[in-house]
N, C-alpha and C positions, 0 to 999 in steps of 0.2 A: 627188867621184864622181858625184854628183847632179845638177852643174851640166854636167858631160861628156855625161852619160848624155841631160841636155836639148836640149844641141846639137846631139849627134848625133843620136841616135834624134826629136827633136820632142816628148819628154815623160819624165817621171819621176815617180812615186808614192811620197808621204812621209804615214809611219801616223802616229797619235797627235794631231794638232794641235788636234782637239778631244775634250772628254770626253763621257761618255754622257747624262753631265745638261746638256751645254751643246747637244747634239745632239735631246734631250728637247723641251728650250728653241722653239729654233728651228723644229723640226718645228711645233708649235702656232701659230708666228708666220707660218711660210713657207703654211703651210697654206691660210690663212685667204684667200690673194691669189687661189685659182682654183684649176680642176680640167678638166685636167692638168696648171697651172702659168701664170706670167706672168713678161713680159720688161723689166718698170716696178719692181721689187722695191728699185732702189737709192733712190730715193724718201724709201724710210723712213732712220729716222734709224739704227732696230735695224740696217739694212745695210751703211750705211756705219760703221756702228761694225764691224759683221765683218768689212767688208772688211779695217779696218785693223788688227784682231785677227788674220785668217790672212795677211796679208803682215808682217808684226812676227814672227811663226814663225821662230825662228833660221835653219831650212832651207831654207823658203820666201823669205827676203827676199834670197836671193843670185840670185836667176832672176828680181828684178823690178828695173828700174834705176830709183835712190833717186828718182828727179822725174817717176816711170808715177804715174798716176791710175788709180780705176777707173771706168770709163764704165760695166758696164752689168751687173746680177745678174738671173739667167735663174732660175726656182724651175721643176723638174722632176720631176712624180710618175708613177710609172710602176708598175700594178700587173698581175691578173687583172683588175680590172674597168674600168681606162682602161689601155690595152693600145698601141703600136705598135711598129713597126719604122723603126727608118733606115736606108737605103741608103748606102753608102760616098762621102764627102764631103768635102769640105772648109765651111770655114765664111769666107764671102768679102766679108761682108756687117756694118755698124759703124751704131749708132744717131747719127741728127747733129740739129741743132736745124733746120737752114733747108737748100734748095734751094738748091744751087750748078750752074751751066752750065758744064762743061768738057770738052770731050774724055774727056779720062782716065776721069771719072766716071760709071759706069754702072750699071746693074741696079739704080736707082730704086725703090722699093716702102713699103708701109706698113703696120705689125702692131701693132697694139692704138694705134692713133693715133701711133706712133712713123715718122718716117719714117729710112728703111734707104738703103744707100748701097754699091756697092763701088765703093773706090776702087784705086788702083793698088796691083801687089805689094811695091814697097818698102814700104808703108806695114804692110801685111799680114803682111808677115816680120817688125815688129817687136812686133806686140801678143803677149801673154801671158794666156792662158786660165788659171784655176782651178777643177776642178771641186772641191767640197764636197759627201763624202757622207755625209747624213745617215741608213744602216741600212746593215747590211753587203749586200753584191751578189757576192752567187755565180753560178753558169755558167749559173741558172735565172731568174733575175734581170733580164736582160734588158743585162748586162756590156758596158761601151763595148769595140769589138775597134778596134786601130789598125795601120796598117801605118808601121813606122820607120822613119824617115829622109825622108819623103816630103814631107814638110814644107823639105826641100831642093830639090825639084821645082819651084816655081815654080805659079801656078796651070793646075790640071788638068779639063781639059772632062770632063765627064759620064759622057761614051764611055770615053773614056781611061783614068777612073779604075779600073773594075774590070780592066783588066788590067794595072795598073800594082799592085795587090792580088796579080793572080793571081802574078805575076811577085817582087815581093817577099814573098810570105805577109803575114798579117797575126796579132797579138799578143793574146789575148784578157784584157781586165785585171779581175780581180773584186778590190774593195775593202772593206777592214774599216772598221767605224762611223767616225766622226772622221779619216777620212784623207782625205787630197788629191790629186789627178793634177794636177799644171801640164803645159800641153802648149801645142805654137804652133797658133794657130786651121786653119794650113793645112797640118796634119796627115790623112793621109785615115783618118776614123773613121765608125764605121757601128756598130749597135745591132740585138738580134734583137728580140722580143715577150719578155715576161717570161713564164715557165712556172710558175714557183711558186707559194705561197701569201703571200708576202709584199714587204712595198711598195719599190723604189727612188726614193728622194726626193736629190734631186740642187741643191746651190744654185750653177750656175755663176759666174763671175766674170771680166769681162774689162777687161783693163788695157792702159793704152796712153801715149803722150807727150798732155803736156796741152796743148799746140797740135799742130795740123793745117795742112795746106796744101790751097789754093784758097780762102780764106776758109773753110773748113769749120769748125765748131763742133761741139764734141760734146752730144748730149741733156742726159745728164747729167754731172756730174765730182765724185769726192768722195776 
């Protein structure tokens, strides 16, 4: 049902996979990397150990194929007092070790000395997102909203994307402590400002095949 629900819609939401003390945990470790968060988190050794803790998830490890890596843990805190919003998006963009010249490969950039890359949409349709959230996120929370299937689409210009929203509606997903959303990065997702009094602390995860094409290398793999 889960693995249907991923392919067609671009995501599904599976509760339980961590506990509240292991959520505890983490929040103190994740914490300590920045505010509002950093996109170097795989680094640690604590990360790569999680990663391979929520992909071993009986439910989870049917929406990752057995030879993905994960390339890259994003820590995200989002409260009343570090606050944004996201615009409706996609995410198009894969951390790599070196500068490659091809055609194909474009929108070049660099975020906390990582350098960023998109590359073509084959590539794009096969990575696999994890979000992990570490406090439950209600409607006040600042709840990722997604619109399904869109992720079928192919990549979507800027312009494009809100009426590709307005057109399909979009889903608003609020999550309990220790659960998961896997979803494909070219999903279009978008986020309000948090309104409440309490924290969404978010630890992404993105996985992918462990070679690349163009000579491209990924930052990190674990």
């Amino acid at each position: 049902m889960q693995r249907r629900e991923f392919l067609q819609e671009g995501f599904t939401i599976i509760p339980g996979v961590l506990s509240d003390a292991e959520c505890d945990q983490l929040s103190l470790l994740a914490r300590s990397y920045g505010d509002p968060g950093s996109r170097r988190l795989l680094k640690q050794d604590w990360c790569t150990d999680l990663a391979e803790t929520v992909r071993s998830n009986p439910e989870v490890t049917t929406l990752i194929p057995a030879d993905y890596v994960a390339v890259q843990c994003t820590y995200f805190e989002k409260s009343v007092s570090t606050n944004w919003l996201v615009t409706v998006h996609q995410d198009l963009s894969i951390p790599v070790e070196i500068r490659v010249d091809h055609p194909d490969l474009s929108g070049w950039s660099e975020k906390e000395g990582s350098l960023y890359v998109q590359p073509p949409i084959g590539l794009l349709q096969e990575l696999v997102a994890i979000r992990l959230h570490l406090d439950m996120c209600g409607d006040d929370d600042g709840p990722l909203r997604v619109v399904p299937g869109s992720h079928l689409l192919g990549r979507i210009s800027p312009g494009a994307a809100p009426l590709v929203r307005a057109d399909r509606g979009e889903v608003v997903c609020p999550m309990r402590r220790g659960s998961v959303m896997v979803m494909r990065p070219l999903l279009l997702h978008a986020s309000s400002k948090a309104k409440g009094a309490s924290k969404r602390r978010v630890l992404h995860f993105l996985f992918g095949p462990r070679s690349l094409p163009y000579g491209l290398r990924w930052q990190d793999a674990a």
